[in-house]
C-alpha positions as CSV (number, residue, x, y, z in Angstrom):
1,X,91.8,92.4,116.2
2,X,88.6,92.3,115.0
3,X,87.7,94.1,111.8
4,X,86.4,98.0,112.2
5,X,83.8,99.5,109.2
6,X,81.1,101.5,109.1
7,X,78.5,101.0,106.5
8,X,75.9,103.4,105.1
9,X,73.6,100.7,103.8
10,X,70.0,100.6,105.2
11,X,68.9,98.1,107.5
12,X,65.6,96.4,106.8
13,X,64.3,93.8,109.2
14,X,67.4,93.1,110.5
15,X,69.2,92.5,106.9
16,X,71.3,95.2,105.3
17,X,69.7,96.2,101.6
18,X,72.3,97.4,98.6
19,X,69.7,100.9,99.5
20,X,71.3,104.2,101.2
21,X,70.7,104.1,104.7
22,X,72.0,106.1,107.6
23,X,75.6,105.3,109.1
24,X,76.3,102.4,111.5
25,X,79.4,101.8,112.9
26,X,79.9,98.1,113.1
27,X,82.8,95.7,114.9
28,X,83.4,92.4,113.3
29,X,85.0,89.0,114.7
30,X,87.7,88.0,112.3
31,X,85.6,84.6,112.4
32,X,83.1,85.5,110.3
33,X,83.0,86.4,106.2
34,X,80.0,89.1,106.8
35,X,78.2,91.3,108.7
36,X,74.9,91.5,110.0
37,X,73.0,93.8,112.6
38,X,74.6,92.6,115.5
39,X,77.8,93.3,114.6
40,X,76.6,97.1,115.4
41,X,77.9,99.5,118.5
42,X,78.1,102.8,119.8
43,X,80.2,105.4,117.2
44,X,81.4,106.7,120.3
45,X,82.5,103.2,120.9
46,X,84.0,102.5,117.8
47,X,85.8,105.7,117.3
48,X,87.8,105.1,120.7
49,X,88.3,101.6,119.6
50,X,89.8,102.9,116.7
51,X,91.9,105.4,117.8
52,X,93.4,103.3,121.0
53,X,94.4,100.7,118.1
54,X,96.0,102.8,116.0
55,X,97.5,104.3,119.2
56,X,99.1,101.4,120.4
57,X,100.8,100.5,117.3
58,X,102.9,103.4,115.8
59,X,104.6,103.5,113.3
60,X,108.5,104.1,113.2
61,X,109.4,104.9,109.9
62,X,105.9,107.6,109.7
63,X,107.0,110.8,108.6
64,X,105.3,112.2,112.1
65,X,107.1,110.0,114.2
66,X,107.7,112.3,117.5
67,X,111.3,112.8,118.4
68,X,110.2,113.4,122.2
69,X,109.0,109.9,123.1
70,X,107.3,111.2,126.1
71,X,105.2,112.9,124.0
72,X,103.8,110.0,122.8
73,X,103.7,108.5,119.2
74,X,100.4,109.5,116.8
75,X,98.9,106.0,115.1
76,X,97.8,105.6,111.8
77,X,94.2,104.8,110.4
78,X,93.6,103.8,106.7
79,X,90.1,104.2,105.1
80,X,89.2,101.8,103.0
81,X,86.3,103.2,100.5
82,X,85.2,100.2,98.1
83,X,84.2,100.5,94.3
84,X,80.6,99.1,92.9
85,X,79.9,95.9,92.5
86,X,80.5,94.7,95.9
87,X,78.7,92.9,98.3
88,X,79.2,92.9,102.3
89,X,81.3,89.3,101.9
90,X,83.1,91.0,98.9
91,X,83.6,94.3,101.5
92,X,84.9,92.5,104.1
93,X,87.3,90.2,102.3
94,X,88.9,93.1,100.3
95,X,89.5,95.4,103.7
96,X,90.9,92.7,105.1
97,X,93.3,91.5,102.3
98,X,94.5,95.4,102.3
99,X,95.6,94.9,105.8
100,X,97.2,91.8,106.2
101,X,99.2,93.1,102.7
102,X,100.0,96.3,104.1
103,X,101.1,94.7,107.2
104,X,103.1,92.0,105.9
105,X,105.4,95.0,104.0
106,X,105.5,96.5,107.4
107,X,103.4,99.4,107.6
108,X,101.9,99.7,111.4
109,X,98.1,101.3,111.8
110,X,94.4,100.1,111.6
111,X,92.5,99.7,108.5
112,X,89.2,100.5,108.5
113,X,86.1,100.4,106.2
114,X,83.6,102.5,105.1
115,X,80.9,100.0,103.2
116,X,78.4,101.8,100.8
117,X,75.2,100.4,99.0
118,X,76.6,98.8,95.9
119,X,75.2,95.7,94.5
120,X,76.9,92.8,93.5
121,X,75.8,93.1,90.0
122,X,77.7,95.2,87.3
123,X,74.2,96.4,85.7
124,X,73.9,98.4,88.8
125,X,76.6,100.6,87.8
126,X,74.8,104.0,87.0
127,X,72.8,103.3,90.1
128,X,76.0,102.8,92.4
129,X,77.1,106.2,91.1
130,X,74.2,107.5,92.3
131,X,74.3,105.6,95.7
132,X,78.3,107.1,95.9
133,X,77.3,110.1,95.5
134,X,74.2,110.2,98.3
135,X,76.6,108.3,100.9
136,X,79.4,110.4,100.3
137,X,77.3,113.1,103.0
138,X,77.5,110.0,105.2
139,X,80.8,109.6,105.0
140,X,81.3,113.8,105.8
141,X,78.7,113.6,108.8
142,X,79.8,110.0,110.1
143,X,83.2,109.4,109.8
144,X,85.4,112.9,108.6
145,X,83.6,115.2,110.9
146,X,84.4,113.0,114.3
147,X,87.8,111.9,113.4
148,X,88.8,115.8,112.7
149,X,86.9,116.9,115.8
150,X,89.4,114.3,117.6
151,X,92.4,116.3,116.0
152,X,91.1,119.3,117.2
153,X,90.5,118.3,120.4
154,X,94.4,116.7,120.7
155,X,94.4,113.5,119.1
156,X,96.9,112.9,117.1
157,X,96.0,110.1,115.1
158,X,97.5,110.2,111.4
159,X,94.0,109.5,109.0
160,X,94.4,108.2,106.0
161,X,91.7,107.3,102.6
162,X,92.0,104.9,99.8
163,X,89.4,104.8,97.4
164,X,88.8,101.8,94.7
165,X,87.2,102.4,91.8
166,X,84.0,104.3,92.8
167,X,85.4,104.6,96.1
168,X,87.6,107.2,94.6
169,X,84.9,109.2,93.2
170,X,82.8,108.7,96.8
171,X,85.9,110.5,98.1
172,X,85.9,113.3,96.0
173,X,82.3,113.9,96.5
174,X,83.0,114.2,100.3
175,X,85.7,116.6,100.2
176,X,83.3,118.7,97.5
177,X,80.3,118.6,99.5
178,X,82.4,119.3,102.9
179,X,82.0,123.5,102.7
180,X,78.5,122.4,102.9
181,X,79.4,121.6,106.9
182,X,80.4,125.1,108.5
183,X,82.0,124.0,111.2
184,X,83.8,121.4,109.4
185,X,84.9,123.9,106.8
186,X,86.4,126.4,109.4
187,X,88.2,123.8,111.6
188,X,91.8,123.4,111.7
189,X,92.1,119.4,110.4
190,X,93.5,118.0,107.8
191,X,94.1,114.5,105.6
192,X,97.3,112.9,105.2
193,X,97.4,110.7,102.1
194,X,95.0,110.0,100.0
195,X,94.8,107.2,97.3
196,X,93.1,106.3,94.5
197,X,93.6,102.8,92.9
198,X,91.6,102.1,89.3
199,X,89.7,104.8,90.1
200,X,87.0,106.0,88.5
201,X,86.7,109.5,88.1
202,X,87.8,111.5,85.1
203,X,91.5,112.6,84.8
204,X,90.3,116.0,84.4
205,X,88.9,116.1,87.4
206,X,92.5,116.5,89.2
207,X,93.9,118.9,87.4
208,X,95.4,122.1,89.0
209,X,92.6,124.7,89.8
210,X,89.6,122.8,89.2
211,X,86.9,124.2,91.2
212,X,85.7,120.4,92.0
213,X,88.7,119.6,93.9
214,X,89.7,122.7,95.8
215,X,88.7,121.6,99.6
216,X,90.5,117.8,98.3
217,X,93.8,119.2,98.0
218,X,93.7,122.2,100.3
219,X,92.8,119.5,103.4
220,X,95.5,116.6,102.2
221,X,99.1,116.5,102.2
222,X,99.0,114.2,99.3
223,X,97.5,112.5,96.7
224,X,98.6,109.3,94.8
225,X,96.6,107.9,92.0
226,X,97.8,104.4,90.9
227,X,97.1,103.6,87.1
228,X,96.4,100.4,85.0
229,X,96.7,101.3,81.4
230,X,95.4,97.9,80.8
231,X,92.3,98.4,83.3
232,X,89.6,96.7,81.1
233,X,86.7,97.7,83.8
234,X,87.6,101.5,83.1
235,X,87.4,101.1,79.8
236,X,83.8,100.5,80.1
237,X,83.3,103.6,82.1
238,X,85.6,105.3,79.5
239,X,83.1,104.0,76.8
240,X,80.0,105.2,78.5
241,X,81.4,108.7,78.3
242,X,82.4,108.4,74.7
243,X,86.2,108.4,75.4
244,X,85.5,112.5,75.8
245,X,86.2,112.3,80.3
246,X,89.2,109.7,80.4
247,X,89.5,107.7,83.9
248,X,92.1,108.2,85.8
249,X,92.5,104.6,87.4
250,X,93.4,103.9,83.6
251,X,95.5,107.4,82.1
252,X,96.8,108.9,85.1
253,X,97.1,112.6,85.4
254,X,95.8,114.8,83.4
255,X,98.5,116.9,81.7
256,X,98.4,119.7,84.7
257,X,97.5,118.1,87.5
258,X,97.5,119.8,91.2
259,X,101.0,119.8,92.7
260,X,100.0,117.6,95.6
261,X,98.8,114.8,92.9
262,X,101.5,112.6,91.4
263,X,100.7,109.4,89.5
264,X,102.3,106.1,89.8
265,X,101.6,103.7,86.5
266,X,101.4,99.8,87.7
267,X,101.0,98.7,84.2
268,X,104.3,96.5,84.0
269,X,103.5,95.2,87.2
270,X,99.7,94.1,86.2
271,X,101.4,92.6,83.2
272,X,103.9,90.5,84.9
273,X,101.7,89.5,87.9
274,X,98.7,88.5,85.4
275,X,101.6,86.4,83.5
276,X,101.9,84.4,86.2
277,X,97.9,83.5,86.8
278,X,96.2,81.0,85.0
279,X,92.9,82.4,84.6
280,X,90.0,80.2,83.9
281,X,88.0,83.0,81.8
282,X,88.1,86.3,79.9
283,X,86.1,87.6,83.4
284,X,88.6,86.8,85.6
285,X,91.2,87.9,83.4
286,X,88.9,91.7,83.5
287,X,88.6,91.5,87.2
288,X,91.9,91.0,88.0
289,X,92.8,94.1,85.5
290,X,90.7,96.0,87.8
291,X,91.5,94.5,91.3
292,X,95.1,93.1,91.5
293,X,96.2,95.7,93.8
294,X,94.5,93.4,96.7
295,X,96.9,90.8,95.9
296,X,100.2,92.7,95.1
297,X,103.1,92.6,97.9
298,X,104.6,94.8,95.6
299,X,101.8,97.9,95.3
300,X,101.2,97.4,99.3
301,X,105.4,97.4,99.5
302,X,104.7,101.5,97.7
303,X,101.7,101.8,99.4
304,X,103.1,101.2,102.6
305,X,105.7,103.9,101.9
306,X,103.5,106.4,100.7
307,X,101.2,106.2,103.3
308,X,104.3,106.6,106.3
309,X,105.6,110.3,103.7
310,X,108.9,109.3,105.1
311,X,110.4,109.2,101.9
312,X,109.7,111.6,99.2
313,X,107.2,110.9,96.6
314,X,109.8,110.2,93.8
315,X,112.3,108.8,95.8
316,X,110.3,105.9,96.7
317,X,112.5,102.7,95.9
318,X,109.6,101.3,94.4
319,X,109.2,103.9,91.5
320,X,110.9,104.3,88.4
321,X,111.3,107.4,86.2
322,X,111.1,107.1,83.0
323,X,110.6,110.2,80.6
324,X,109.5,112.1,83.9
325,X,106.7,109.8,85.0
326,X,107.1,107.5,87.6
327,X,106.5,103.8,87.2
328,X,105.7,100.9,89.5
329,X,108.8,98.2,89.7
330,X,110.6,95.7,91.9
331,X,112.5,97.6,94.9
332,X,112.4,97.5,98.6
333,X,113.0,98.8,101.6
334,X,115.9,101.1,102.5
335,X,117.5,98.6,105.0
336,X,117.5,101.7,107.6
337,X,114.1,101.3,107.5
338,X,113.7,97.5,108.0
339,X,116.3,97.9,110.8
340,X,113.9,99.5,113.0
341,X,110.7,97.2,112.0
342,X,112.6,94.0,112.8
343,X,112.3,93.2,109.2
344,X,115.1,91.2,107.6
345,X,117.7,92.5,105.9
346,X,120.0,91.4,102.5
347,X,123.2,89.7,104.6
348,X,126.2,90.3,102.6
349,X,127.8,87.9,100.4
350,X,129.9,85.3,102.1
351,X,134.0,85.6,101.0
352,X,135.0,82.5,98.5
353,X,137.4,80.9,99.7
354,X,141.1,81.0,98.3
């Protein structure tokens, strides 16, 4: 299947710029590492794409699963929004890496991108935050507002957001500036899960009653925010701020958070999975710190989970708790669930013989 984004980025003889620009939905060959102007088509177009995808591939274990097959069975789409410091190669590759992970844990839907003008240098931080915060109207007008027009008119497609890094705060600029859209505001849609991974807004900013996040958690069913206390990217943001707005990609939580909000901490996991790298600098050792959950069967195992709400948040067999939080560890599958993916399952030991 080819690979579904829409990018915000402006289009200057025929190149796309790391500049804000107005929103193109684009439909990439799985051939190619980028994307260019040809790669554009209809929104109309892409929407339907989407949707029939996501359609056709259902999900058995989703909470939403229909017991009246007649009915039909809703599909599942995953927005991917990306952090700074990427580039449309960079874009590309990590959209698709969150599929092919999600998919080989077993989780059926369509992920999709939403590609906003970051460059590929990390001097253009301040800048990027700027540029995340401009595109996240695009994001409202060009991507939220005709998926939950589709739900409103009958579709039942399950939609789904994962922000990285900045893509976390993009998100939460979206849902902010959504009142803004009256006929967005009044509609009957909603979200189902969101997620945030390393991302980079402050801890305080989820807490319960903060006016910042009110249309966030009254349009979701959930939120997950998975932490990296050893994220060494956030802890430049955190310095930037003098330590005073902690990041959430790197704390968690902040003491009272929402009640839809519930934080999963991957430190162990980043620990043991770096362990086994052999990193040929101190940069690749901060970028993985940052980035790991793009190569992590076991996070895209949770993720998977999460994003079906099948099982409840802290019975995931994934998750730990220890001293009431919840912590990332080696677990799978319920074999009920494999059963009906086609998935293998654990045979029993053979008898020794007497």
């Amino acid at each position: 299947m080819p690979t579904y984004l829409m990018t915000a980025r402006a289009l200057v003889n025929g190149a796309f710029t790391s500049e804000p620009g107005p929103i193109r939905a684009l439909r990439v060959p799985n051939t190619v590492a980028t994307y260019n102007a040809t790669h554009e088509i209809r929104r109309e177009a892409w929407f339907k794409a989407v949707r029939d995808a996501a359609a056709k591939d259902p999900n058995p274990n989703s909470a939403t699963w229909r017991l009246d097959a007649a009915a039909g069975q809703p599909g599942d789409v995953l927005f991917y929004v990306h952090g700074y410091n990427n580039d449309l190669a960079s874009v590309l590759d990590r959209q698709r890496a969150l599929g092919r992970l999600l998919r080989a844990e077993g989780w059926h839907g369509v992920v999709v991108g939403l590609d906003w003008p970051s460059d590929n240098s990390i001097l253009n931080y301040i800048e990027d935050r700027s540029d995340g915060a401009a595109v996240a109207r695009a994001l409202v007008e060009g991507a939220l507002v005709p998926l939950c027009e589709s739900q409103e008119n009958g579709c039942q497609t399950n939609v789904h957001l994962i922000g990285h890094s900045t893509g976390a705060y993009v998100i939460m600029k979206a849902f902010e500036i959504a009142p803004d859209r009256g006929e967005l505001h009044k509609g009957d849609w909603r979200i189902g899960q969101v997620a945030f991974i390393s991302g980079d807004v402050a801890s305080a900013s989820l807490s319960a009653g903060d006016s910042s996040n009110a249309t966030l958690f009254s349009r979701i069913m959930r939120l997950t925010n998975f932490s990296n206390g050893d994220d060494r990217v956030l802890a430049v943001s955190n310095a930037k701020r003098l330590g005073v707005r902690p990041r959430a990609g790197r704390v968690g939580l902040p003491p009272r958070p929402d009640p839809k909000a519930v934080n999963v901490d991957c430190t162990a996991i980043h620990r043991a999975e770096a362990a086994a790298r052999d990193f040929g600098s101190v940069t690749e050792q901060i970028v993985f710190s940052h980035g790991f959950y793009f190569e992590s069967a076991l996070f895209a195992r949770d993720l998977a989970m999460t994003l079906e709400g099948a099982i409840d948040r802290q019975k995931i067999p994934t998750r730990r708790q220890v001293n009431g939080e919840l912590i990332l560890e080696k677990g799978d599958r319920p074999d009920f669930q494999k059963q009906v993916l086609g998935m293998p399952r654990p045979q029993p030991p053979r008898p020794v013989p007497a």
